[in-house]
C-alpha angles and dihedrals in degrees: 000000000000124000114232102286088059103252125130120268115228095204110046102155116160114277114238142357128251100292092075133055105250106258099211088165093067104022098117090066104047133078115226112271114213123212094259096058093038084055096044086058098057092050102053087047087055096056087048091057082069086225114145088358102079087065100071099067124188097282095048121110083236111060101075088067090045089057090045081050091057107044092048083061097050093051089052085055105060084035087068094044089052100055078052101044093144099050092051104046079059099047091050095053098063104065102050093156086054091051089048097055082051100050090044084058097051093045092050086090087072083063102032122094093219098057104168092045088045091060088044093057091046097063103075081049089060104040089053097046089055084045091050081048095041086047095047090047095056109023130056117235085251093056077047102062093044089056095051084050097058103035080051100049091050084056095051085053092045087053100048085047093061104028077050099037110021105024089171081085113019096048118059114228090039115116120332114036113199104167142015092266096073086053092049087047107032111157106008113118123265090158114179093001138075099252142008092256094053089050077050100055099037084046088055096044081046094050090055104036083047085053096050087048090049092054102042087065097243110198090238096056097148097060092046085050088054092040095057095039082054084049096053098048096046083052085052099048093043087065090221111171115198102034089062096054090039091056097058096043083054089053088041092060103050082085087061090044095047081051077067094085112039121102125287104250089059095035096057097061095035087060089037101054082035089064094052098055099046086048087055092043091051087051102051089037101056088041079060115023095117086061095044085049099049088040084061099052092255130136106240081227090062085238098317091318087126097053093054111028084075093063096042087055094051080053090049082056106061085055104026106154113043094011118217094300132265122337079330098118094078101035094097091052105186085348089050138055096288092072087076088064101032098056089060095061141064111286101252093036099071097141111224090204133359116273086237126080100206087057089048085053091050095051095045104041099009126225086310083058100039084049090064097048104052089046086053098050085048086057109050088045093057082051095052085055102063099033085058092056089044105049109060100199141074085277085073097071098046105087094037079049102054096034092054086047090054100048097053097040096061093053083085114015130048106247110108110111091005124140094247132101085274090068093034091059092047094049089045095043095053094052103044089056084054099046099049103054105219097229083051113064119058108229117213116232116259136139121312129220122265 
């Protein structure tokens, strides 16, 4: 086994225990990783999926334990940092967009008028953005991915066992009704999360880490196959509407990433007569997007989104360039700034974020804030781009995939910047394409996708 320069390394153990599939293309990089650790690390992904969690709120018996929980956690975490101090310090100084659009965050509190819940709020943000460092420093993309698979697919089982068995949690509608939207969704499945939507993201996210599992030939194959058979039915019972259409227009565009490395003689046309089409298909469909959502079974409010989004943007306005600091804007509630949007809307319906991650950004880190991001996201997508020309496998497509996923995802939903896996992965994937070095690492040869 030699490291990059060539040279032999002295202390080639075998890279993992059983939990993960062996990464011989990337063994001369990595420490070994014991079971303990490895374990450690699943676990702590689970509890950042927010399954079984979200059910323990702030007055229940439970929750003390599920903030000591936390904070052990947290403290493993920068443990194992720690023990690979180098590594990470690396890690941490090749991303310094992505560092910029954190420490704006944790220094949001100095604007907001709510410091000491501000900083409260800060913390899980910050616990998952050193997790997503810690992930990208000991594992590859592709033991990543593995892992995202499995914590996932424990969560898909978790949720048909309590939509199925205890109904009173897994089903919305059942026992205690606290909004309007368990009146306007009774019966339909959230199983282990804290709404439909939520089932429907974290399905989706299981459907296409349980596909790049399946072809990269894992040794459990069965039980991937099971898990993303389980995935797509619970998507399907949580009547989400836009993950799953977001999920197929995902699928629909790895051809055009695969296009990405032809030549470029053909690659040229094809992008060429790509962009025309696309150009032709965003005009018809917003001449006619009231008609396509209706056709779909989908309110041409997005469930009221377009009532509400203009007031909040008169609010945005009045702070436009460091927002009101971090998750701040809705701690008032009817005594806060929020009032100025809630008394304009049907009582029930009073929305606690904005259905739009970009908006939630805005509020939280301002236009400043909202800048850095979408430099950074250009920027990992251009590197996306080129790590998927340069890296001929499966690996190739990981990071375009997710980043697409995530972008879309956030036009209609609040989870951009938000202390859950969806972040984590973000933070990780950026930086593991930093950290390998794509000319580097000798890839073995396995199935594409596509």
């Amino acid at each position: 086994m030699t490291d990059f320069q060539g040279g032999l390394r002295p202390d080639s153990a075998p890279l993992l225990p059983p939990i993960l599939e062996p990464d011989q293309s990337v063994q001369a990089y990595f420490q070994p990783v014991s079971l303990l650790e490895q374990a450690f690390a699943l676990t702590a992904l689970f509890f950042h999926t927010g399954a079984l969690t979200c059910f323990v709120g702030p007055d229940n018996p439970l929750s003390i334990f599920k903030e000591i929980s936390a904070y052990i956690g947290f403290a493993i975490t920068l443990g194992l940092l720690a023990a690979n101090l180098k590594d990470c310090a690396s890690t941490l100084s090749r991303d310094l967009l992505l560092w910029a659009l954190v420490l704006l965050a944790l220094a949001s509190p100095l604007w907001s008028d709510y410091l000491p819940e501000t900083v409260q709020n800060i913390i899980p943000l910050l616990r998952v953005t050193l997790f997503g460092v810690y992930f990208a420093t000991r594992y590859s993309l592709r033991q990543q991915v593995q892992m995202v698979a499995l914590v996932l697919g424990v969560s898909a089982a978790a949720s048909l066992v309590l939509a199925v068995a205890l109904p009173f949690y897994g089903v919305m509608g059942h026992g205690l009704i606290t909004n309007m939207e368990q009146v306007m969704h009774q019966g339909v499945w959230r199983g282990a999360f804290i709404h439909r939507t939520m089932l429907g993201v974290m399905m989706v996210l299981c459907i296409l880490s349980s596909l790049f599992c399946v072809l990269q030939h894992y040794r459990q194959r069965f039980i991937v196959l099971l898990g993303l058979g389980l995935a797509t039915f619970l998507l399907m019972m949580s009547m989400a509407k836009a993950a799953p259409v977001i999920l197929v227009l995902v699928l629909a565009l790895i051809p055009f990433f695969k296009a990405v490395r032809w030549n470029d003689a053909i690659a040229i046309p094809f992008f060429t007569t790509a962009v025309v089409i696309l150009g032709i298909t965003l005009v018809l469909t917003i001449t006619n997007y009231e008609f396509l959502l209706q056709s779909l079974g989908r309110d041409p409010t997005f469930t009221g989104r377009t009532n509400y989004w203009p007031l909040m943007l008169d609010k945005l306005w009045e702070r436009p360039w460091f927002g009101y600091g971090y998750n701040a804007f809705w701690i008032g509630g009817w005594k806060g700034e929020v009032a100025d949007i809630w008394r304009y809307l049907r009582p029930g319906d009073e929305p606690p974020h904005p259905h739009n991650g970009f908006l939630f950004m805005w509020f939280n880190i301002g236009l400043v804030g909202l800048s850095v991001f979408a430099a950074h996201w250009l920027s990992v997508f251009w590197r996306s781009l080129q790590w998927l020309r340069q890296v001929p496998t499966l690996e190739g497509f990981v990071p375009i995939v997710y980043f697409t996923l995530i972008l879309f995802l956030n036009f209609t939903e609040t989870l951009l910047m938000f202390p859950d896996i969806l972040w984590l992965l973000y933070v990780s994937f950026s930086l593991s394409m930093s950290k390998w070095g794509t000319r580097e690492v000798a890839w073995n040869p396995e199935p594409e996708l596509g």
